[in-house]
C-alpha positions in Angstrom: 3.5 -11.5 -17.8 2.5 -9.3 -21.0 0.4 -6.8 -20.2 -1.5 -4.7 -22.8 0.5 -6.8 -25.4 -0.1 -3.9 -27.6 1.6 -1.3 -25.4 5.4 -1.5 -26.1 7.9 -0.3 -23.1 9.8 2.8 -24.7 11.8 5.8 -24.4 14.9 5.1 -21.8 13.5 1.8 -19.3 13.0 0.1 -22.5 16.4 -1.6 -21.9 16.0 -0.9 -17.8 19.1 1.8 -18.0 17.3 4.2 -15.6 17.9 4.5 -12.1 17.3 6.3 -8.8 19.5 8.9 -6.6 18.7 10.3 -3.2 17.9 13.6 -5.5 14.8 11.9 -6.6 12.7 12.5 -3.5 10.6 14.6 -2.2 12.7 16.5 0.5 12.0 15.4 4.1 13.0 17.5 7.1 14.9 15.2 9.4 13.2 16.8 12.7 9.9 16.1 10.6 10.9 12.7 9.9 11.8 11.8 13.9 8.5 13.0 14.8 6.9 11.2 11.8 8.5 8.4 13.2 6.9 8.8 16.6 3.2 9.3 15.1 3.7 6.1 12.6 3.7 3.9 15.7 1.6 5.8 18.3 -1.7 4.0 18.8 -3.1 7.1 19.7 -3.9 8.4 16.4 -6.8 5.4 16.4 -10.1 5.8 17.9 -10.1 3.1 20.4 -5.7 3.6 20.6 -5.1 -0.4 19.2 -3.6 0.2 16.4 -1.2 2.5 14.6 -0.2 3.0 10.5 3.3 0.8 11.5 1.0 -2.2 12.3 0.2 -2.7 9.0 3.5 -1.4 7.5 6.1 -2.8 10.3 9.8 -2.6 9.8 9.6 -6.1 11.2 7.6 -7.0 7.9 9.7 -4.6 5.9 6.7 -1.9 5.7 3.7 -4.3 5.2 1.8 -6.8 7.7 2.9 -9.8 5.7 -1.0 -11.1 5.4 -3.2 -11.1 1.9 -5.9 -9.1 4.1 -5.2 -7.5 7.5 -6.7 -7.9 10.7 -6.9 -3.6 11.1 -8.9 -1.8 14.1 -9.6 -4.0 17.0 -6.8 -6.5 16.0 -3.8 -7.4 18.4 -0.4 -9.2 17.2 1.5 -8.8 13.9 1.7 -10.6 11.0 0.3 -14.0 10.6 0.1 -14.1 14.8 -2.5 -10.8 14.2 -5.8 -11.7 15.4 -9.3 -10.2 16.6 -10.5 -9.9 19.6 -13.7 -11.5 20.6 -15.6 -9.1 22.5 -17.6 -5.0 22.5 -15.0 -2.9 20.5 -12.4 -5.6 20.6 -13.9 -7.9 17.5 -13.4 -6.6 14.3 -16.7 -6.3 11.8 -14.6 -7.2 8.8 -11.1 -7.7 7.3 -9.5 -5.0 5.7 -10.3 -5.4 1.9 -7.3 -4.9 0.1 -3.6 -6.3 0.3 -1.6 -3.7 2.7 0.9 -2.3 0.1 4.4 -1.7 1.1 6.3 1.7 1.5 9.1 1.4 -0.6 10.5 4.9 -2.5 6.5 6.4 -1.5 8.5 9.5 -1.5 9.8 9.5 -4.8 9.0 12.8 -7.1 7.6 10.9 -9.6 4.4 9.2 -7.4 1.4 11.2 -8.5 -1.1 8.5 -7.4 -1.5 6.1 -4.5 -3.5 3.3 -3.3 -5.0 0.5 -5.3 -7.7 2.2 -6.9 -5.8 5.4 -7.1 -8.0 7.3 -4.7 -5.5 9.5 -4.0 -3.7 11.5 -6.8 -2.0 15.1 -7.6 -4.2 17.4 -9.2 -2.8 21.1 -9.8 -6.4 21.9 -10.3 -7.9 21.5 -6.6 -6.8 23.9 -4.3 -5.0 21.6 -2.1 -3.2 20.2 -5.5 -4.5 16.5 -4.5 -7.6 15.0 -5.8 -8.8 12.5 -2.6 -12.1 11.1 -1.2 -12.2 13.8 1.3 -13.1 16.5 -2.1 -13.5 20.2 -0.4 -12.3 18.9 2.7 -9.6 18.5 1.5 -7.2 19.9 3.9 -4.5 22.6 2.6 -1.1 23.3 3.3 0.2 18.9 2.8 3.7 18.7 2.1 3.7 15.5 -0.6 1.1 12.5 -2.2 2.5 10.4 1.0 1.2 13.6 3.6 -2.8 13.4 1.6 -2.3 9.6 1.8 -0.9 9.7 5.3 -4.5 11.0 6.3 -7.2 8.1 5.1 -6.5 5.1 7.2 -7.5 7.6 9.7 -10.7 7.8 9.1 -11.3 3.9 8.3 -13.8 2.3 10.9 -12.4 -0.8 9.6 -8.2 -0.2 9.6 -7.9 2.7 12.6 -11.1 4.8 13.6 -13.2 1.8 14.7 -16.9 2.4 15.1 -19.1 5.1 15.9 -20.3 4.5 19.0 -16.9 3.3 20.6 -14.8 6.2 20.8 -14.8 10.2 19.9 -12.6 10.0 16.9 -15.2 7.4 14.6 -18.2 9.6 15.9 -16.6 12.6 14.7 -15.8 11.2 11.1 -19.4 10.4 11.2 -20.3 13.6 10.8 -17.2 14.6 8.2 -13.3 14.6 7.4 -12.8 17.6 8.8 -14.6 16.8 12.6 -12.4 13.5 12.7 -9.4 14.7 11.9 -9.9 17.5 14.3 -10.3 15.3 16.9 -7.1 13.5 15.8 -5.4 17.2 16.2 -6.4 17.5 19.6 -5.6 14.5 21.1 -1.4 15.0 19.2 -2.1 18.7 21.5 -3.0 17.5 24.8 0.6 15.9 24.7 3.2 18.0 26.0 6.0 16.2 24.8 4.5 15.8 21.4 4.1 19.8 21.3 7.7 20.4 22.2 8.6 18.2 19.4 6.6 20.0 17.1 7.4 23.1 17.9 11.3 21.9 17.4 10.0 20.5 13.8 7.8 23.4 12.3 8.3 26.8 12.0 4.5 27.7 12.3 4.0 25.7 15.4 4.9 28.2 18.8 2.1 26.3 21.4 -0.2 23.6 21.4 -3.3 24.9 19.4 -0.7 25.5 16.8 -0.8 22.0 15.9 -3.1 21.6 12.7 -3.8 17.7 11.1 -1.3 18.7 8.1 1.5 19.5 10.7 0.7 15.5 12.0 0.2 14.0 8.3 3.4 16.0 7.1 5.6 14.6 9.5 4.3 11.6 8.7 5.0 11.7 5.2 8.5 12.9 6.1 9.5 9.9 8.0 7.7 7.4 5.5 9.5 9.4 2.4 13.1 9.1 4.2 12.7 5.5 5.9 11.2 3.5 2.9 14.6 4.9 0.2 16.2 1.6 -1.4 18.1 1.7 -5.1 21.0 -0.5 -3.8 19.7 -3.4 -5.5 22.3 -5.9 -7.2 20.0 -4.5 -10.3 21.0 -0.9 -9.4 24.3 -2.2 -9.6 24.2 -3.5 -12.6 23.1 0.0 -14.3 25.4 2.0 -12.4 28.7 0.2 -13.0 28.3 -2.7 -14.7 28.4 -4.9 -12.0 26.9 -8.4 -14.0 23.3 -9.9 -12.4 24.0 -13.6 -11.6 23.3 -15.7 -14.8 20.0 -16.6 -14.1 19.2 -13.1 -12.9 20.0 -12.0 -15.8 18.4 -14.2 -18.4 15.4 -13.0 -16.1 16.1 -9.4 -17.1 16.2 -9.8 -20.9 12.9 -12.0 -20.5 11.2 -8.8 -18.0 12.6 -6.2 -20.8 11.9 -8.4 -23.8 9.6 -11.7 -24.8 7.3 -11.6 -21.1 6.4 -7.7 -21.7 6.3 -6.8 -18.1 8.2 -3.4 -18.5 5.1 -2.5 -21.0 3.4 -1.6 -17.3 6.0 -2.3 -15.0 8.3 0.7 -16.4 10.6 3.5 -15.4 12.8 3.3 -12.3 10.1 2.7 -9.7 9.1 0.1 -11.8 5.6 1.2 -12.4 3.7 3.0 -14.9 1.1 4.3 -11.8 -1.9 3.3 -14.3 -4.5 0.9 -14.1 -5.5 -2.2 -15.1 -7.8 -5.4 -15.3 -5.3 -8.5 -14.1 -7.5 -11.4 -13.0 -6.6 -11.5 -9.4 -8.7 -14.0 -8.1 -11.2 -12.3 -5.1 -12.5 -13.0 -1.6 -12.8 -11.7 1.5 -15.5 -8.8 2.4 -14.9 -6.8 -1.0 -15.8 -3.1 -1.1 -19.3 -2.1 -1.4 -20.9 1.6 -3.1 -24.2 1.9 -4.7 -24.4 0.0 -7.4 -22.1 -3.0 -5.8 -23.8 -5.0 -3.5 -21.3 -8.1 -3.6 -18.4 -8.9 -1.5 -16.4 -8.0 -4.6 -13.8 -5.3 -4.9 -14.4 -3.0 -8.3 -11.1 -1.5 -7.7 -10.5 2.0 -10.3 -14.5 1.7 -10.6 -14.9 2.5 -7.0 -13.5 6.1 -7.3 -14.3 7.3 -11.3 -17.9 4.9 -11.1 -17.0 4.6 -14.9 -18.2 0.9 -15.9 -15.2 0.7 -18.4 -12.7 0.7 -15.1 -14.2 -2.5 -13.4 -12.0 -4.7 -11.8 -8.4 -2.6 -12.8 -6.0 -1.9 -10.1 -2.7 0.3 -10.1 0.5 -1.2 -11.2 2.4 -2.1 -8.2 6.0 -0.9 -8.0 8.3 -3.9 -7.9 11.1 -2.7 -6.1 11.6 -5.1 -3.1 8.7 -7.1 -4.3 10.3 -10.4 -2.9 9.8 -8.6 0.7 6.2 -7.8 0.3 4.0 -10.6 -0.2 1.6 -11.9 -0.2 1.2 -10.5 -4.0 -2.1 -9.0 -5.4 -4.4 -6.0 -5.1 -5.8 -8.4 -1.9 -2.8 -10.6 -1.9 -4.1 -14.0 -3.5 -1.1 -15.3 -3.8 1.4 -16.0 -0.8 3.9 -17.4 -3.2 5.8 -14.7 -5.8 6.1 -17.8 -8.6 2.3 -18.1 -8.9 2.1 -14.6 -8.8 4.5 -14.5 -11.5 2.7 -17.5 -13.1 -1.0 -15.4 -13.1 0.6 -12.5 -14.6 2.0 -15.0 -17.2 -1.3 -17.0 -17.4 -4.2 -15.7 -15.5 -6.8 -17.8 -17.4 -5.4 -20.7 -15.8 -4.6 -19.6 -13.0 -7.8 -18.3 -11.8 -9.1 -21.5 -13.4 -6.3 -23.2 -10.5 -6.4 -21.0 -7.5 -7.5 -21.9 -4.3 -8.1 -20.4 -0.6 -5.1 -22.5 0.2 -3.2 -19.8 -1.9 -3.9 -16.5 0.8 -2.5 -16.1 4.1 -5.5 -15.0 6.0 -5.0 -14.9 10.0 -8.1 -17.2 11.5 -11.2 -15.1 12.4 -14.3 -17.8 13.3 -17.1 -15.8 12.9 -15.4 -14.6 9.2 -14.6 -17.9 7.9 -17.9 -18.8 6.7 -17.8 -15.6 4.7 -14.1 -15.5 3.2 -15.1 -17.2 0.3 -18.4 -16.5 -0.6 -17.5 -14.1 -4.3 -16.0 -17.6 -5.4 -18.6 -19.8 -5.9 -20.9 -16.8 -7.1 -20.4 -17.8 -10.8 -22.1 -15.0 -13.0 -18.5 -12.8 -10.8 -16.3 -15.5 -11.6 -17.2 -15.0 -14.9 -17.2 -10.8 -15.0 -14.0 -11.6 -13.6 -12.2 -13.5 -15.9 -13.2 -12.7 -18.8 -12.4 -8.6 -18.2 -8.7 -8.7 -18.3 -6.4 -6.1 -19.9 -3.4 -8.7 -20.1 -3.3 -11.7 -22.6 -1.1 -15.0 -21.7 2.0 -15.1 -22.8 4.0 -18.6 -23.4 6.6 -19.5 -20.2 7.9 -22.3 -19.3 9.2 -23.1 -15.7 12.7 -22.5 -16.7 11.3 -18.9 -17.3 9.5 -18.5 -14.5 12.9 -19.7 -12.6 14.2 -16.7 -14.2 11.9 -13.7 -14.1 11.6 -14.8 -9.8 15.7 -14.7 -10.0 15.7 -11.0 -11.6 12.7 -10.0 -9.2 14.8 -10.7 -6.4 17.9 -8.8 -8.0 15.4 -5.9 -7.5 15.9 -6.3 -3.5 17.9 -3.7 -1.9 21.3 -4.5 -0.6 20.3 -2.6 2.9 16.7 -2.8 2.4 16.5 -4.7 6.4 18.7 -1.8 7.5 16.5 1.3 7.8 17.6 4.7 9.3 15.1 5.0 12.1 13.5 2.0 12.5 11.0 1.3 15.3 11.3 3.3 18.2 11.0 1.9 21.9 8.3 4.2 23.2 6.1 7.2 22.3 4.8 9.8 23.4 1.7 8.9 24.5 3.0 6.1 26.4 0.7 3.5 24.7 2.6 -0.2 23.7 4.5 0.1 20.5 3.9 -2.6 18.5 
């Protein structure tokens, strides 16, 4: 599990002896947050209203969807029972891409970039202080990284706007950000009861044409930054008091802090160094396509910079509640957290080992054929493995039996107890899923 062998974890998380407190977040305004709450699972932000953000990141599933690649717009079910539907606007076109990541501490002061290929990142230099797909659309006035995140599954035909020609909402992000999420806007305003609530949670907002798409991504961001909190694990514990890891736990630790090198990427108290790199991770399933990539292969950083020398890197993943959010992997390849431990161990051979068998992929007939195309296209396989930013690093099974044991010592003691949960109806009066 080295990673950059030559990198060396320093400064305080060296030793792991850095922690979180509620004071570490992003403030969230709890009227905010119960109307963020609302939005997360209305259906109604989607373009055909069949899928919401809490879909992929249920409380049910502790804030993922519990599958390597979802079943987005067009899907019904959760989890492994998620599947398509068959007919017109019903059958999804493709899987989503990536792995859905979860939610966990998304609100903490110290994110600065978000999704896998880092898409989304602060930057005091652009005039809404976030540099994101959208560019000069931009939208001003968002609250946090989670409110200019909060706004991009929006506008995914494949994960909640649907296609073009099936509803207003997909037509209108045809034409740009700023149409589609206007459209979004007005659909929140033709609600009375989500305009009270509004008015109730922002200052700004007196009537309905108030209502702007930063009001509805900010309120999003505040529930997802005060629901996802944990740092009660028995690891928290352990730096706050002294409270001892179980033995095996804690042979784990000195391996994670010591001869397996994970804390060279997976540092400080989030457990992640928010940079990007080249792990192996074997690929299928639709990929991403640009200009310049015509496979059903996923570039990852690449994708957003175009600089050749970013191929295949993906952000470090926080590990905090990892043992919740599998499957494991920028497209979750791996269903079981020991081979994902093993691959960041070993990735040679564990590319050289993996198999389909490995995913958890809902069944979509008219997909299967394609699933698995990228891995018998051997010139990738080879671009693959050979451009990898982490060397193996010698562990035996005992080891592995320990890193999984301290991973888990990483789960929060109330991590299934969250303060709002899923609410029995919204607004719009669409099925909560």
């Amino acid at each position: 599990m080295r990673a950059l062998p030559f990198l060396l974890a320093t400064g305080a998380f060296a030793n792991g002896d850095e922690t979180i407190t509620p004071a570490d977040y992003v403030h969230a305004d709890p009227a905010q947050a119960r109307l963020g709450q609302l939005l997360f699972y209305d259906k109604m932000l989607s373009g055909n209203r069949n899928i919401s953000c809490a879909t992929c990141h249920h409380h049910s599933l502790h804030g993922t969807d519990g599958l390597s690649l979802g079943i987005g717009e067009g899907g019904f079910g959760l989890g492994e029972n998620r599947r398509s539907g068959t007919v017109g606007a019903t059958q999804i076109h493709e899987r989503i891409p990536r792995n859905a990541p979860a939610l966990w501490n998304v609100g903490h002061k110290d994110r600065h970039t978000l999704f896998h290929d880092g898409r989304v990142q602060t930057d005091p230099s652009q005039p809404s202080g976030f540099r994101t797909p959208a560019k000069d659309q931009t939208p001003m006035g968002l609250s946090s990284i989670v409110a200019a995140q909060a706004l991009f599954p929006l506008t995914s035909a494949a994960e909640m706007a649907g296609q073009a020609e099936d509803n207003d909402i997909a037509a209108a992000f045809a034409q740009s950000f700023t149409a589609g999420w206007e459209v979004v806007a007005q659909r929140v305003r033709d609600k009375p009861a989500y305009v009270a609530a509004f008015s109730v949670a922002f200052d700004d907002v007196t009537q309905a044409d108030d209502i702007e798409i930063t009001h509805i991504a900010n309120a999003i961001a505040a529930f997802e930054t005060s629901e996802w909190q944990s740092f009660d694990s028995p690891f928290d514990a352990y730096l706050r008091d002294g409270t001892p890891l179980d033995p095996l736990a804690e042979r784990g630790r000195m391996l994670f802090f010591g001869d397996a090198g994970c804390a060279a990427c997976h540092s400080g108290p989030l457990f992640t160094d928010q940079n990007f790199y080249a792990a192996g991770v074997p690929q299928f399933g639709p990929g991403r396509k640009f200009d310049g990539n015509d496979l059903p292969r996923d570039m990852g950083r690449m994708e957003t910079t175009r600089d050749p020398l970013d191929a295949y890197k993906f952000r470090t993943p926080s590990l905090r509640n990892v043992a919740l959010s599998g499957p494991w992997g920028h497209n979750g390849a791996y269903s079981n957290l020991r081979d994902m431990i093993r691959h960041m161990c070993d990735p040679v051979t564990m590319r050289a080992n993996w198999t389909p068998g490995m995913a958890r992929l809902p069944d979509v007939p008219w997909l299967a054929d394609h699933d698995f195309t990228i891995v018998a296209h051997y010139a990738e396989q080879e671009r693959q493995a050979t451009t990898l930013d982490i060397a193996p690093v010698e562990m035996v099974e005992a080891d592995i039996d320990a890193l999984e044991a301290f991973l888990h010592a990483l789960t929060g003691e109330t991590a299934l107890q969250r303060p709002l949960g899923r609410p029995d109806r919204v607004p719009s009066g669409l099925p909560v899923d």
